[in-house]
C-alpha positions in Angstrom: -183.9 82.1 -2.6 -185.3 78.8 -1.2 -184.0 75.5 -1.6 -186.1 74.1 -4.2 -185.3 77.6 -6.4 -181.6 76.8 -5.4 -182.2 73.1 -6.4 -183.9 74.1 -9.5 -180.8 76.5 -10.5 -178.4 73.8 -10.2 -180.4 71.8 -12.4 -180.7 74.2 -15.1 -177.2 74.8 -14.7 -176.7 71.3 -15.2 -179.0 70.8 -18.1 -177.1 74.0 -20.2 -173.3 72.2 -19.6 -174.5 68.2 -20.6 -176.8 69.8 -23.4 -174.8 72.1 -24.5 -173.4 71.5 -28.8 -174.7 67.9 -28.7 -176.5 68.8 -31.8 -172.7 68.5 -33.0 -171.5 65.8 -30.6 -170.2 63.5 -32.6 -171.8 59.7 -32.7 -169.6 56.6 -31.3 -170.5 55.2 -35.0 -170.2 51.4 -33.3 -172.8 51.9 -31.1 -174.9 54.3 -32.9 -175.0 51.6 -35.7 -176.7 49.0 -33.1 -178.9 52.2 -31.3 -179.8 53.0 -35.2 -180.7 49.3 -35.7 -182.7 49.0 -32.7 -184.8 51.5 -33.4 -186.1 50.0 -36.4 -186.9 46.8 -35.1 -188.1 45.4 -31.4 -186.2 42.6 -32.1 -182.9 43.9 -32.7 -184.5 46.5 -29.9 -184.8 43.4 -27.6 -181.4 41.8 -28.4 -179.0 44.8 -28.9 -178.9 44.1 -32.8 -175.8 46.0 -34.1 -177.1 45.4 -37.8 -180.2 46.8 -39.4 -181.1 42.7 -40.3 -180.4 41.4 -36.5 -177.4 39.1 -37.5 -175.2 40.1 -34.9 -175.6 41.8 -31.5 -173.1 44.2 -29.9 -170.6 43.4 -27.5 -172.7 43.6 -24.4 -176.3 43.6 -22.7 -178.1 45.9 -25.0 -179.8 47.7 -21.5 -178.2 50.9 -21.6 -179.0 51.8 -24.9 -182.8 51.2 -25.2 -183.4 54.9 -23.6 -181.4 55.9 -27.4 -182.8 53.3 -29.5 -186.2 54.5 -28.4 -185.7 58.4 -28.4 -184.4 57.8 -32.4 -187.8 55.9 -32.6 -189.3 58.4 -31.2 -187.7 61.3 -33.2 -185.6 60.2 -36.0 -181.8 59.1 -36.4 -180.1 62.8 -35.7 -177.0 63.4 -33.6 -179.5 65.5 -30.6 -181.8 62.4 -30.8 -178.4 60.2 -29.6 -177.7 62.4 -27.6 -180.5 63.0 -25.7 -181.3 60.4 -22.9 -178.0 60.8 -21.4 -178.4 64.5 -21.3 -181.6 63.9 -19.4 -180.0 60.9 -17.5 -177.2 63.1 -16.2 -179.4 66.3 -14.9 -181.5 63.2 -13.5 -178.2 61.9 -11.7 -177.7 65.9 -10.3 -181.4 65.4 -8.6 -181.4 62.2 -7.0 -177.8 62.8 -5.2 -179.2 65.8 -4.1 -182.0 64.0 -2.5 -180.0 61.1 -1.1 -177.6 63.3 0.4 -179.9 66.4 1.9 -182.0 63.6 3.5 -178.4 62.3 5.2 -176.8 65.8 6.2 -178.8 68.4 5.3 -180.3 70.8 2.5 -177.1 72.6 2.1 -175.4 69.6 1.7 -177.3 68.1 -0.3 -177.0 71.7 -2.9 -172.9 71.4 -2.7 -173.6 67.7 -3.5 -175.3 68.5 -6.8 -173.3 71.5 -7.4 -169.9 69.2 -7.2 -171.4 66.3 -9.3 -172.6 69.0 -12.3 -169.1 70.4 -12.1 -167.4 67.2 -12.4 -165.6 67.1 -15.3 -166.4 63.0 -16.5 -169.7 64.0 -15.8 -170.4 66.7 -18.5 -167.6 64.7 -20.8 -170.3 61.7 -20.9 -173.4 63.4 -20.8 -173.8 63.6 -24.5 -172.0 60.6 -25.2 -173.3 56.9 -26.3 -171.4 55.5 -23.3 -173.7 54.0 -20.8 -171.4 55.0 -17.7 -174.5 57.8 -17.9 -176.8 55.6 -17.4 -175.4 53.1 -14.9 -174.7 56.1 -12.4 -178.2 57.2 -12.2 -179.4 53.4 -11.6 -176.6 53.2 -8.6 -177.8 56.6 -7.4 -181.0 55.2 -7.3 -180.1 52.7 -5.7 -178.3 54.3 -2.9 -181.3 56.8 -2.6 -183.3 53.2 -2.0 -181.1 51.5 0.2 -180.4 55.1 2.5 -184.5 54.9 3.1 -184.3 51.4 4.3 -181.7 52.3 6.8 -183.7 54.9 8.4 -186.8 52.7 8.3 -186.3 49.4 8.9 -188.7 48.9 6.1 -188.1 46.0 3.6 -189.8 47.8 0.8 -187.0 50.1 -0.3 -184.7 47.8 0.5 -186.0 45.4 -2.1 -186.2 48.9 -4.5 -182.4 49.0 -4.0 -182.1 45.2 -5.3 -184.0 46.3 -8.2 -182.2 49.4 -8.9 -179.0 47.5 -8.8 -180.2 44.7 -11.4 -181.6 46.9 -13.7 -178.2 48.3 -13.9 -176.7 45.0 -14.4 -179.1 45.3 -17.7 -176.7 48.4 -18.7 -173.4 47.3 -17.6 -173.1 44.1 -16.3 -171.3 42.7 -13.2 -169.9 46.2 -13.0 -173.7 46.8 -11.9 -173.0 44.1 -8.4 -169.5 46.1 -7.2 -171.8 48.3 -5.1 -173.7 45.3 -3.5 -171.5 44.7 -0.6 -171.3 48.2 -0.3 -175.2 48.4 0.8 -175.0 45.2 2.6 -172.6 46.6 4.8 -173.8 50.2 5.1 -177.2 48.8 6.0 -176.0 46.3 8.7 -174.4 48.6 10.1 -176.5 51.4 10.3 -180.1 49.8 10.2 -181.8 50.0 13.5 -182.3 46.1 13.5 -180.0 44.2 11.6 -181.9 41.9 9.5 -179.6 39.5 7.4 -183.4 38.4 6.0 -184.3 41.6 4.2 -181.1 41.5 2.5 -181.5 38.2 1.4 -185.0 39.7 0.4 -182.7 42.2 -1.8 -180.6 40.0 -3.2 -183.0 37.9 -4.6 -184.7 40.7 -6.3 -181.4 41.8 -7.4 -180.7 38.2 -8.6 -184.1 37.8 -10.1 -183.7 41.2 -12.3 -180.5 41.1 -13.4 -181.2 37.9 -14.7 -184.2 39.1 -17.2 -182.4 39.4 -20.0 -179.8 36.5 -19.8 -183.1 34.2 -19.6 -184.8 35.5 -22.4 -181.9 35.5 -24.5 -181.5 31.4 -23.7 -184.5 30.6 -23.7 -184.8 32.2 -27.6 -183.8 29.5 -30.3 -180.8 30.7 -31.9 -182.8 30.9 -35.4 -185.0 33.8 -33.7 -182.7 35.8 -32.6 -179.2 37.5 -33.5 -175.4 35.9 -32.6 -173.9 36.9 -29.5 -171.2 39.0 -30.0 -167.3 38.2 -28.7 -168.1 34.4 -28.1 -167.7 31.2 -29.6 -170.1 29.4 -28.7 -173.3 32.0 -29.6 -174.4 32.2 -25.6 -174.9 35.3 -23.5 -173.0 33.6 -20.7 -170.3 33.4 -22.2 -170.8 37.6 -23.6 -171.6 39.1 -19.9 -169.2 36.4 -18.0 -166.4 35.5 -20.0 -165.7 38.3 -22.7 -167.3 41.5 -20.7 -165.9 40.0 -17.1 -163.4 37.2 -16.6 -161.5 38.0 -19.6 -161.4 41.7 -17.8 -159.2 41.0 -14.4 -155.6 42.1 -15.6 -155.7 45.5 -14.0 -152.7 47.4 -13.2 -153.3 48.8 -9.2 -155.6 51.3 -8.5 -152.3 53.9 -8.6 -154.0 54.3 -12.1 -156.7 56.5 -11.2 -154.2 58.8 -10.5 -152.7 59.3 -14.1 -153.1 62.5 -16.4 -155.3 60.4 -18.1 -157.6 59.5 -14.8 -157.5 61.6 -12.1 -158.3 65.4 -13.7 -162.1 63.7 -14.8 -163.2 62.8 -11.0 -160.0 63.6 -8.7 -159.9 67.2 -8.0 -161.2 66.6 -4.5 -160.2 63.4 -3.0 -158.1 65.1 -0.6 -161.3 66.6 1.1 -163.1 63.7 0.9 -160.5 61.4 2.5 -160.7 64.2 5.1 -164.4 63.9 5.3 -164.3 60.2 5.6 -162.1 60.4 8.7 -163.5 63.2 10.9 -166.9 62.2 9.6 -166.4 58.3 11.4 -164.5 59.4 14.4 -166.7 63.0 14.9 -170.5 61.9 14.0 -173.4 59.4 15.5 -176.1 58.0 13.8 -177.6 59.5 11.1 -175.0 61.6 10.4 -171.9 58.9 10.3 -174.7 56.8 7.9 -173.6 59.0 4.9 -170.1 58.6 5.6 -170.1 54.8 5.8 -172.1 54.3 3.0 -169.9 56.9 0.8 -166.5 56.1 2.0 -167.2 52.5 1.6 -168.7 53.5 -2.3 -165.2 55.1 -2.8 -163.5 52.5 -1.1 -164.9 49.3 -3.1 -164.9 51.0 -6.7 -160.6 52.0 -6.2 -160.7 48.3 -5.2 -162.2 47.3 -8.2 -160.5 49.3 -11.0 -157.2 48.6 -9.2 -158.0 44.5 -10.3 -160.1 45.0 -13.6 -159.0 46.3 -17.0 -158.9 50.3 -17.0 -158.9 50.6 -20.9 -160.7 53.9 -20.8 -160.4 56.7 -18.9 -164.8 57.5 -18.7 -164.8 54.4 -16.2 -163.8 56.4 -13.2 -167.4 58.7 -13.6 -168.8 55.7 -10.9 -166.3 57.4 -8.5 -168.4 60.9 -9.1 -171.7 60.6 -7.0 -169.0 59.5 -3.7 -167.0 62.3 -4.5 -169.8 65.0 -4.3 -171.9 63.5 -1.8 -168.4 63.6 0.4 -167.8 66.8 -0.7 -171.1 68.3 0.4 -171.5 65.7 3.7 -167.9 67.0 4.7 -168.2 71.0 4.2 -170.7 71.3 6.0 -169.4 68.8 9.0 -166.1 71.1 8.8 -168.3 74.5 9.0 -170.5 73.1 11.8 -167.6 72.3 13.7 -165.5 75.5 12.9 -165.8 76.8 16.3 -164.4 74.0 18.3 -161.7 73.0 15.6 -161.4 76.2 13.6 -158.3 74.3 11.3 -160.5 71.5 9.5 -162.0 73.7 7.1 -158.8 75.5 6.3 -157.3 72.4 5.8 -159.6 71.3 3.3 -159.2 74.6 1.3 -155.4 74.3 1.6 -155.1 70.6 0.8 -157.4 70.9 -2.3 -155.3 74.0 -3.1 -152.1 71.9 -3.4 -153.9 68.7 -4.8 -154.8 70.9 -7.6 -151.0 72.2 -8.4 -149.9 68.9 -7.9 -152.3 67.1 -10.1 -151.2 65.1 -12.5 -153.1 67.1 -15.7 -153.1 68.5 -19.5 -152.7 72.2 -19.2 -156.6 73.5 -19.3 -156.2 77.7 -18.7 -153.3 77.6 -17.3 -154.4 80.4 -15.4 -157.1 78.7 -13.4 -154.6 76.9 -11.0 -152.8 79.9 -9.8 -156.0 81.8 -9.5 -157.2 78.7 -7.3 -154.2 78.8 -5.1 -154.8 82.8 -4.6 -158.2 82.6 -4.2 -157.6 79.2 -0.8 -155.2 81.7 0.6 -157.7 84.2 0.8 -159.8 82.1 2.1 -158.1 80.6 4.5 -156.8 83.7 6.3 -160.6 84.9 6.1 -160.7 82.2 8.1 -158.4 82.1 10.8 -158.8 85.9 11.4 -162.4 86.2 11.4 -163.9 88.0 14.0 -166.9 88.4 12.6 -169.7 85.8 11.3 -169.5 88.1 7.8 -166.2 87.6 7.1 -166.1 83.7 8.2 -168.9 83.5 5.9 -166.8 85.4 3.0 -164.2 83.3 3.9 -165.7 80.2 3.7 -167.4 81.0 0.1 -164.0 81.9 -1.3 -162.6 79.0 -0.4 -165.1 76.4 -1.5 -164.7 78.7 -4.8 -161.3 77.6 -4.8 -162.1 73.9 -4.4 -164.7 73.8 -7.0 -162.9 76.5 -10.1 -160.6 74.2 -11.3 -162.9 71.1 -11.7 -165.3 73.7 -13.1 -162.8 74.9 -16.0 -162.1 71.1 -17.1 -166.2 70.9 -17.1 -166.3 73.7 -19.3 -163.6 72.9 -21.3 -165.9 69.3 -22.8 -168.3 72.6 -23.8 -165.3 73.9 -25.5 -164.6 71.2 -27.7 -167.5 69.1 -28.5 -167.8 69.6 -32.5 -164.3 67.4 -32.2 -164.5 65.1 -29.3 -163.4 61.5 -29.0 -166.6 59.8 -29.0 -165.0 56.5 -28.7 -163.3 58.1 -25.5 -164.9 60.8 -24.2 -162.6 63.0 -21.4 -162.3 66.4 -20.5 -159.2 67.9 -21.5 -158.5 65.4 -23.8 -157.1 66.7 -27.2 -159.3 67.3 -30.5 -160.4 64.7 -32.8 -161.5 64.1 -35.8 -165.2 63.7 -36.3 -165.8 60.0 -36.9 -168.4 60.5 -39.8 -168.8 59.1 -43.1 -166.5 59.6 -45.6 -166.9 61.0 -49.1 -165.5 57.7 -50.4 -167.9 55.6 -48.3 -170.5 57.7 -49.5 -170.2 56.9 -53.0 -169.4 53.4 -52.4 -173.1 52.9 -50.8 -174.6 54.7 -53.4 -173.0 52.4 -56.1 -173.8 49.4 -53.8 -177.3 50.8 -53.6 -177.8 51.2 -57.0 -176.6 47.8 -58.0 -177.5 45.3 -55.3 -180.1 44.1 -56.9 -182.0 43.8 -54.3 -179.5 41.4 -51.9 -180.7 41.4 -48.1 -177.3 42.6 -47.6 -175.5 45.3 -49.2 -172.4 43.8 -48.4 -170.3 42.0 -46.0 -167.4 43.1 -44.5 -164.5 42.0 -42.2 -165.7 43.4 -38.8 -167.9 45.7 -37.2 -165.4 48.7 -37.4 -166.0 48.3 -41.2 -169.3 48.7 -41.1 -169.8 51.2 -37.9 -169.9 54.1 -39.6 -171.9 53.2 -42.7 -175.0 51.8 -40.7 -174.5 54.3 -38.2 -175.2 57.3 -41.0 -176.7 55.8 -44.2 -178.7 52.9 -42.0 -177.5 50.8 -44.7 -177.8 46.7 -44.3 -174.3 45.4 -43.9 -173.3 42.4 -42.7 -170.3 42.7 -39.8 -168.3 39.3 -40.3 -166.3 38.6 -37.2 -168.2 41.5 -34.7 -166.6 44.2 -32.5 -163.0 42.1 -32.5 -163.6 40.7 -35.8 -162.7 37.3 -34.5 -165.8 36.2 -33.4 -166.9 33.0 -35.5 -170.1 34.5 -37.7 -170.8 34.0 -40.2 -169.4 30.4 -40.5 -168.0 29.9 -44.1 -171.0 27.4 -44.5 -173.5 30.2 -43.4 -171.6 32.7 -45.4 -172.0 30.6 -48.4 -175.8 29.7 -47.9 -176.2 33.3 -48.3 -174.3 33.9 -51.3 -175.8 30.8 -53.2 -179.6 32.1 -51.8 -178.6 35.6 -53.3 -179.1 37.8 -49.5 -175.5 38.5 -50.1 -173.8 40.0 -53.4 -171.0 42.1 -52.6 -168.1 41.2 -50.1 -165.6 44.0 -49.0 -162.0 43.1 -47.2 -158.1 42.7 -47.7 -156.6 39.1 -48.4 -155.1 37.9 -45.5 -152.4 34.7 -46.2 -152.8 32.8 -44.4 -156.5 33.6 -42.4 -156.6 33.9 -38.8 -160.3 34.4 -38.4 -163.5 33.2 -39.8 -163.9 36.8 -41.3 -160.7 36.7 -42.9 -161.2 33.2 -44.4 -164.6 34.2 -45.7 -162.8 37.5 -47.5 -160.5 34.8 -49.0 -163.1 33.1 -50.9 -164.3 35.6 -52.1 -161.2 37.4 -53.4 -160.4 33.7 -55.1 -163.9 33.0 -56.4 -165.4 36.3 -57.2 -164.6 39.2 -59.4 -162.7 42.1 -58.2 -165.5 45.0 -59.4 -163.7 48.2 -56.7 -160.9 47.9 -54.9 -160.8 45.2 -52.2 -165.0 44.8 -53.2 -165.5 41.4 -54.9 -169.4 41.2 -56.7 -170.4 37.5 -55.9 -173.2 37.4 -57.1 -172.3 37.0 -61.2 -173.6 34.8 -62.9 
C-alpha cells in the first residue's frame, strides 16, 4: 500500500470515529440557538445573533460558528446539520498535520502523526460538538503548515499565509488565536535560512490586519443596526473579546492542571514520549530535521504556559495541545527507530515510559482491561527489541510496541463513539460520565404552543431572565424570545426603559421569570415589573400585554 492509500485510510478512519452517531449528538442548545438564528438572517449571521430577532449576540466573536450557521442554511436545522462542519473540520485537521509533518521528517512520520491525532481522545470528543476548539486547531494547523514553508524557503509569501491563518482564528476564538505567535516567530528565526525580522513584521501586520475585521465592522456599525454585545456594559466588542473573553480570564491555577482526571486522559497519553522526542530530537538532529522539533516543543511549551495563567473552566481546552502531541509522536518514532542501531535503548524507553505513564495516569476507569493489556503488550515489545537479531523481529517488535503506546488513547477515542446519544454537550470529554440529553421539555413544549397560539402577533414571544432560559427553546422550536441579561444574565439589556418601549409598542406580551427581592440585575428588575404590573396567566409567566 502506498502512502497516499495509507493517507487516505487514516482519513476514513478518521471520518467513521468524528462522524460516527452525530445524527444523535446532542446540541449545546446555547449555541445552537445563535447558529439557528444565524442561519436565518446575514445579519445575525454577521454579528453572532443568539436570538432569531438579532437583540443580543453571544458571548464571543461569532467566527467559529459561521461554517454551522451556514451548513443549517444550507440544509435545515437537524442535529447532523450542527454537527457537520466540525466533523469535516476535524478529518481536515488529520490531513494538514500530516502534511506539515511528512514535509519535516518524513512520510512515515507524517502517517503516525495523523494516526495519533485521529486517536486522540479530545479530538473525536469535539468533533461533533458546537465547540469551536474544532475549528481553531485546523486554522493553527494551517498556520503551522504556512509558517514550516516559509522556513524552508525564505519566501515571504507563506509567511504572510501564516499571519492570516492565525487572524482568521482570532475570528473563532479570540486572543487564544495569538498564543502561537511567538511560537512561529521564534521557530522561524531560528531556523530560516536568513533571519528577516522584516517578513515577520510583514506577518504580523497581516495577522493584525485580519484579526481585526470583525472588531471594526462591529464599531463602525451604529448600535441601532446591529445586536448588543453580549457580557459588557457598555455594548462594545472591546470590551466582549478584551475584557469579558480575556482580561477577566487570568486566574489560572498552574499548569499542574492539565494533569488532572479531568485533563490529562483527553491529550496526555503520550507526553512522556514527546518530552523524550523534544530532547534527543534538539541535542541529536541538524537542520531540517531539529526544525520540527523547535517549532513543536516550543507549541507544547507556550500553550502549558498559557493554561497554567488563564482560566481552565473546561476540560475540551487542552485539544490545542493535540496537533504537538502527534506531530512529536510521529517526528520522535521514527528519530528513535532511525537511530536504533547506535542507541538501541531510546525506543525501548519510549515504549516502557508510555507503558507506566499509562498505569499511572490519572483517569476514569475506561475497559479496565486495556491498561494491563498495554503494559503486556510494551513488554513484548521491548524484549523484541533488545533481543532482535533479526530485522523481522525488530520490525515485530517495534509495531507491538507503538500498539502499546497508541491502545489506550484509542479505547478513550472509542469510548466518545460509545456514548454520544448522552454526552455533555456543554462539556464534551472522553470518558466523561452520561448525561442527560439537553432537549426540549414536554412542559416547554406546551408552553410555546400556548405562547404561539396567543401572542397575538408580539415580535417577541416572550422575554425571559437570561439566555439559559431561552437556549433550548430557540435552539429546537426557533421560536422569538427575548434573552434579558445574556449568557450571565447580568448583562444590562434590555434597559427597563427599552424593556418598556417594547411593551407599550406591543413587540413584547409575555414575560417569564421568578421575583427576585431585592433585584441584582437589569433582568431581574425587569421580571419585577412585570410580576407587580401584569397578570400572573402560568406560573412565573405574567401577559403584559392586557388591556
Amino acid at each position: 500500500m502506498n502512502t497516499r492509500a495509507k493517507l487516505a485510510a487514516i482519513g476514513v478512519l478518521a471520518a467513521v470515529i468524528y462522524a460516527w452517531g452525530m445524527a444523535v449528538h446532542p446540541v449545546h442548545n446555547y449555541y445552537a440557538s445563535a447558529v439557528r438564528s444565524m442561519a436565518g438572517s446575514w445579519s445575525a449571521f454577521l454579528f453572532g445573533a443568539f436570538d432569531p430577532q438579532g437583540s443580543i449576540t453571544l458571548d464571543k466573536i461569532p467566527g467559529g460558528f459561521w461554517p454551522q450557521a451556514l451548513s443549517v442554511r444550507l440544509f435545515g436545522f437537524h442535529d447532523w446539520s450542527v454537527a457537520l462542519p466540525g466533523v469535516v473540520e476535524a478529518v481536515l485537521t488529520v490531513l494538514v498535520l500530516y502534511r506539515v509533518v511528512a514535509r519535516w521528517a518524513g512520510e512515515t512520520a507524517g502517517l503516525l502523526a495523523a494516526l495519533t491525532l485521529t486517536l486522540t481522545p479530545i479530538v473525536a470528543a469535539l468533533a461533533k460538538s458546537e465547540i469551536v476548539d474544532t475549528p481553531l486547531t485546523l486554522l493553527l494547523v494551517l498556520a503551522a503548515d504556512a509558517c514550516q514553508r516559509a522556513m524552508f524557503s525564505d519566501r515571504l509569501r507563506p509567511l504572510l499565509a501564516c499571519g492570516m491563518w492565525v487572524g482568521l482564528a482570532f475570528q473563532v476564538k479570540m486572543l487564544q488565536a495569538w498564543v502561537v505567535l511567538p511560537v512561529f516567530a521564534a521557530a522561524y528565526l531560528i531556523v530560516a535560512p536568513v533571519r528577516r525580522w522584516l517578513h515577520l513584521l510583514a506577518a504580523g501586520a497581516v495577522c493584525l490586519a485580519v484579526s481585526s475585521t470583525w472588531l471594526l465592522i462591529a464599531l463602525l456599525t451604529p448600535a441601532g443596526s446591529r445586536p448588543y454585545f453580549d457580557a459588557t456594559a457598555d455594548n462594545s466588542p472591546l470590551g466582549m473579546v478584551f475584557g469579558y473573553n480575556a482580561a477577566n480570564r487570568l486566574h489560572g491555577k498552574g499548569f499542574l492542571v492539565l494533569l488532572t482526571s479531568r485533563t490529562a486522559p483527553q491529550v496526555g497519553w503520550l507526553l512522556p514520549l514527546c518530552l523524550l522526542a523534544i530532547v534527543l530530537g534538539l541535542l541529536w538532529t541538524r537542520g531540517v530535521l531539529r526544525s520540527g522539533f523547535v517549532l513543536w516543543g516550543l507549541w507544547l511549551a507556550v500553550h502549558v504556559a498559557a493554561f497554567g495563567i488563564g482560566d481552565f473552566r473546561h476540560s475540551y481546552y487542552v485539544i490545542v495541545l493535540a496537533p504537538a502531541v502527534a506531530a512529536l509522536t510521529g517526528g520522535g518514532v521514527v528519530l528513535f527507530w532511525r537511530v536504533r542501531d547506535r542507541h538501541r535503548w531510546v525506543l525501548p524507553t519510549a515504549i516502557l515510559l508510555t507503558a507506566v505513564w499509562t498505569i499511572v495516569l490519572p483517569a476514569r476507569p475506561i475497559l479496565p482491561q486495556v491498561a494491563p493489556l498495554a503494559a503486556v503488550l510494551a513488554v513484548f515489545g521491548v524484549l523484541a527489541l533488545l533481543a532482535a537479531r533479526s530485522s523481522r523481529l525488530t520490525a515485530v517488535g517495534g509495531v507491538v510496541g507503538l500498539v502499546a503506546m497508541l491502545i489506550t488513547p484509542a479505547a478513550w477515542t472509542l469510548s466518545t463513539d460509545a456514548r454520544v446519544a448522552t454526552a455533555d454537550a456543554a462539556s464534551p470529554a472522553a470518558g466523561a460520565p452520561h448525561h442527560k440529553p439537553h432537549g426540549l421539555s414536554a412542559k416547554d413544549e406546551e408552553l410555546v404552543s400556548w405562547l404561539r397560539t396567543n401572542s397575538g402577533g408580539a415580535r417577541y414571544l416572550m422575554a425571559v431572565d437570561g439566555a439559559g432560559s431561552a437556549a433550548a427553546i430557540i435552539a429546537h422550536t426557533g421560536a422569538s424570545v427575548l434573552p434579558m441579561g445574556g449568557f450571565t444574565g447580568r448583562t444590562p439589556f434590555p434597559t427597563t426603559e427599552q424593556f418598556l418601549d417594547l411593551i407599550r409598542g406591543g413587540d413584547l406580551r409575555y414575560v417569564k421569570g421568578d421575583v427576585h427581592t431585592p433585584a441584582r440585575t437589569v433582568a431581574e428588575t425587569n421580571v419585577n415589573w412585570a410580576a407587580g404590573h401584569c397578570p400572573e396567566v402560568r406560573e412565573h409567566l405574567y401577559d403584559c400585554g392586557r388591556k
